[in-house]
N, C-alpha and C positions, 0 to 999 in steps of 0.2 A: 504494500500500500504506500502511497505519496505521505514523504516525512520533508519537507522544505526547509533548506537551504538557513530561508533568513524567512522572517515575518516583519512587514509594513503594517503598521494600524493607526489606524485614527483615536485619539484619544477618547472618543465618544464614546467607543464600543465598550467602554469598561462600565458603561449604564445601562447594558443589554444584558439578560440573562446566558445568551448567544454567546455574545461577546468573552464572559468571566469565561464560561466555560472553553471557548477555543484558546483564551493565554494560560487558564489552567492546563489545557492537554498539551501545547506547546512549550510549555517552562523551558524547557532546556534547550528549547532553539532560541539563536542569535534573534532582538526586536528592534524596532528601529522603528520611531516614531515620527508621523507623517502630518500635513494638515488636510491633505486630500486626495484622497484613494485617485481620482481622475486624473492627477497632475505629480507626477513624482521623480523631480529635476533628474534624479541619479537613474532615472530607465532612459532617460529620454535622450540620454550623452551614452548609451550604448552601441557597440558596432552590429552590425548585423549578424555576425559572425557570434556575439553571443548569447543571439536567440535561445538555442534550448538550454544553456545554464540560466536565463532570465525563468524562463520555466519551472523552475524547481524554489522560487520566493511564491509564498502566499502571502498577497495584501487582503487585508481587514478593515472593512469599513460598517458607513452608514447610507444607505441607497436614497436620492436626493429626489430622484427623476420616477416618477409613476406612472407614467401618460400611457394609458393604451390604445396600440395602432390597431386599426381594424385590419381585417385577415379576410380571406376570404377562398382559403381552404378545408384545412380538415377544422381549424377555431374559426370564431365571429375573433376575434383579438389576441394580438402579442403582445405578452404583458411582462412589463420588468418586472425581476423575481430574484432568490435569495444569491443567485450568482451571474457571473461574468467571465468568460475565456476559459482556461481549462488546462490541464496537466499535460494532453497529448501533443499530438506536434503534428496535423491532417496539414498537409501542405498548401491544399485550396483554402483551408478557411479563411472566411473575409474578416477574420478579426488580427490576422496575419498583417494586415496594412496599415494595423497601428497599434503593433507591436508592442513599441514602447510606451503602449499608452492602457493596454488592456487585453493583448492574447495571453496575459499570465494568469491562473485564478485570482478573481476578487470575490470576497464573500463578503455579503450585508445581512448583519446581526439584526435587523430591526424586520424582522418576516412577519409580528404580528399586525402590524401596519400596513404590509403589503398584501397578506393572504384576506385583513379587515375588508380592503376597498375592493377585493374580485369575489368577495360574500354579499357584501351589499349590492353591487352593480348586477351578481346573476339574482338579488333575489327584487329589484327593482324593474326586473323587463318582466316585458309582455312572452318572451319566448326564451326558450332552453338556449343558452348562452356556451361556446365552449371557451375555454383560454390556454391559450398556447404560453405556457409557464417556461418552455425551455428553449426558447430560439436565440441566444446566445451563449447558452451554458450546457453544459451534458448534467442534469440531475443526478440520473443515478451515480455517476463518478463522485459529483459533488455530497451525495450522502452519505457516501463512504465517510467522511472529513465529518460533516455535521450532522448525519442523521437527520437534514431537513427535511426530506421526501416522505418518511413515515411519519414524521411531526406533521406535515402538510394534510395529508391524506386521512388521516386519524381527526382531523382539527374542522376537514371538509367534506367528509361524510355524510355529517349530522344536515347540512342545508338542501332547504327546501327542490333549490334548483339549482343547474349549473352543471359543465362537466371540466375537467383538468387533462390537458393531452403535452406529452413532450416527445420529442427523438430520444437516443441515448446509441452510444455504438460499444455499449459496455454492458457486460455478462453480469454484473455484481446484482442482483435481484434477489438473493433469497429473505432479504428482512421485509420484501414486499409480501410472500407471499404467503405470511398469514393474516395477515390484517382485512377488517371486516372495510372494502373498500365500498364498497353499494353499486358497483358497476359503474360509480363517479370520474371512472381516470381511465383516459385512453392512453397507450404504450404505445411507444412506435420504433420499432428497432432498422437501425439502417444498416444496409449489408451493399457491399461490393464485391467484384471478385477476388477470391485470396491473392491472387498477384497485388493489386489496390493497395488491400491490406498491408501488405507485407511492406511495401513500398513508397505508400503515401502515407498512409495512415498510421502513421508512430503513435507507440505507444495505446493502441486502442485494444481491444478484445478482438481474440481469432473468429473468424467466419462459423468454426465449428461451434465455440462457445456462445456465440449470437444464437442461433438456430436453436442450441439448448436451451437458452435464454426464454426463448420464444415460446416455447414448447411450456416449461414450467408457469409463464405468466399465464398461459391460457388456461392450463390446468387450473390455476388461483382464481380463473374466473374473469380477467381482465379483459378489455376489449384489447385488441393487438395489432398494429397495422405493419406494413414493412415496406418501409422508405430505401428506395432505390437509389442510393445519390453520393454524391455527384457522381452521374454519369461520366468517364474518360475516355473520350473517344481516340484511346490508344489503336498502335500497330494488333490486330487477330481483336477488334473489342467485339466484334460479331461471335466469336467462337468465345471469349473471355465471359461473355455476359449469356449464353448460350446454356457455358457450363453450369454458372452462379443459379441459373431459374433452374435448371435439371435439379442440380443438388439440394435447392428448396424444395422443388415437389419430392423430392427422395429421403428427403432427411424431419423434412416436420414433421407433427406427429398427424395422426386422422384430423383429430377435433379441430388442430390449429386449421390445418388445410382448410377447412369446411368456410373457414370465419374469417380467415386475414382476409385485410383489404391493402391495395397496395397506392404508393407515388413513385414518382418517377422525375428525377429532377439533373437536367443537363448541370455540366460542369460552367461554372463562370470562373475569371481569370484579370488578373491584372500585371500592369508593368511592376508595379511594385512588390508585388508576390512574387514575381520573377528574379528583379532584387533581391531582395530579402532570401529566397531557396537558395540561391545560386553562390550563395558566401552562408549561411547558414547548413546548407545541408550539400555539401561540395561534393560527394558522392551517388546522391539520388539520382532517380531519373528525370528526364524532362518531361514536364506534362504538357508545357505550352506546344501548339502547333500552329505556328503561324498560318500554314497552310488551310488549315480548317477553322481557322479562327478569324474574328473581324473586331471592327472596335463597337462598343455600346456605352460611349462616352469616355469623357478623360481619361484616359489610361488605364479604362476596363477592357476588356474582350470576351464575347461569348460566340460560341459556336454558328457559321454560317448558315441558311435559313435552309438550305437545302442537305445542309448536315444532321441541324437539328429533325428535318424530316423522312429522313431516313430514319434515324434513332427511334420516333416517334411509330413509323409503321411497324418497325422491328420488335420491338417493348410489346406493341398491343398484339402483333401476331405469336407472340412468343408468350404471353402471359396469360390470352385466349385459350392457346392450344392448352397447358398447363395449368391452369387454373381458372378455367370454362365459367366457375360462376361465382369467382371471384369480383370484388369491386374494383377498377383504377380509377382511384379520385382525382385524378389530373398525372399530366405528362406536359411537363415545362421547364 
């Protein structure tokens, strides 16, 4: 499990029950006192080169920012939550382009004020509300550290309405699955092919342990989906992603098969990510493909329109044959 380096905190958090408790489990690591988890001079004077030892500091704060953006996938809204960035090292991710400012873990001690406003907002609409709690953090990782996620889940149960959905690309699930969740929390585990894995996706959980993953949350009773993403339209991605659905429909259990619903979501790309890999991770492979890629704004790149549509027929003739009455909530 992640034992960090050094700890940054805000002196605030020592008025969080959160709080006492992560500098109690920390005692013995290095602390180093911060005024603002967002701004923190000594990352922001780092080379690129030392991306993944930046990785291994957990900053500790107070979450300033609530605002939630409407969604209009598998949630009504994404909603800032008890974390930020993450221990792993996924070479695409978009919190990679600002490095020094937030791909490391931040945790915010003040969850009862966060989880307060998405009880009252699902229990003030007219219609079942969902909230996407993890679109820039991996939860279940992050519960490993604090145990949020079973705090969360235990705490939102009891309300009237509302449901709770995150991603995770992490096997760690078993304190999930006795808890009395009410059918409240949708799972979404994302899977790539092992090459991916292996290769881009530092430090995450193996493909095998995702699928077992899978399997046990259904068994618990969970609703379950399984996030396709990002797509890389690497050299063999047809045979690469070919193999990944085969060993889905071969490896889940019956029940899962019956119930997962799936996404599917093209790789997006920038100059700065290309920086940043290209002196951080000097040995990897390259993802970018100039070739198959185009610009979608300043210094981003996403896949060309006639790339992405091949992807798009491939994905649904393969997920068709495979799992015939399965749902795909979108392909984008």
């Amino acid at each position: 499990m992640f034992k960090p380096t050094a700890i940054y905190f805000e002196k605030e958090i020592e008025n969080y029950e959160l709080g006492k408790m992560l500098l109690e489990k920390y005692q013995e690591v290095p602390k180093v006192e911060i005024e603002n988890h967002n701004n923190i001079e000594e990352m922001r004077k780092k080379e690129n080169s030392e991306f993944l030892k930046m990785k291994r500091n957990l900053i500790i704060g107070v979450r300033k920012t609530h605002q939630f953006v409407e969604n209009h996938k598998v949630s009504d809204y994404l909603v800032p939550y008890t974390s930020s960035g993450c221990t792993a090292s996924c070479m695409y991710c978009y919190l990679v382009c600002n490095y020094n400012k937030c791909a490391y873990m931040r945790l915010f001690v003040n969850r009862e004020k966060m989880l307060e406003k998405i009880i009252k907002t699902a229990n003030q609409s007219e219609k079942e509300l969902t909230f996407e709690i993890g679109s820039n953090s991996d939860l279940i990782l992050e519960n490993t550290i604090t145990n949020n996620l079973v705090w969360t889940i235990e705490n939102f149960k009891s309300v009237s309405k509302g449901k709770l959905t995150f991603p995770t690309k992490f096997s760690y699930v078993d304190d999930l699955l006795t808890l009395d969740h009410k059918r409240k929390v949708i799972i979404r585990m994302s899977v790539n092919p092992e090459y991916i894995i292996n290769h881009v996706e530092f430090g995450t959980s193996r493909l095998k342990e995702r699928i077992e993953a899978i399997n046990k949350l259904v068994e618990a009773d969970y609703e379950v989906g399984i996030l396709i993403a990002p797509v890389i339209f690497l050299e063999n991605w047809r045979e690469k992603y070919h193999e990944l659905i085969l060993y889905l429909q071969e490896n889940l259990s019956e029940k899962a098969k019956k119930q997962v619903f799936f996404e599917v979501i093209f790789m997006t790309y920038s100059y700065v990510h290309n920086a940043i890999n290209s002196e951080a991770f000097a040995n990897a492979i390259q993802i970018f493909d100039k070739t198959k890629m185009t610009g979608r704004g300043r210094g981003k790149y996403m896949y060309k329109s006639e790339i992405r549509k091949e992807g798009e027929v491939f994905f649904r003739e393969e997920l068709s044959h495979y799992f015939e009455k399965n749902r795909i909530w979108y392909i984008v």
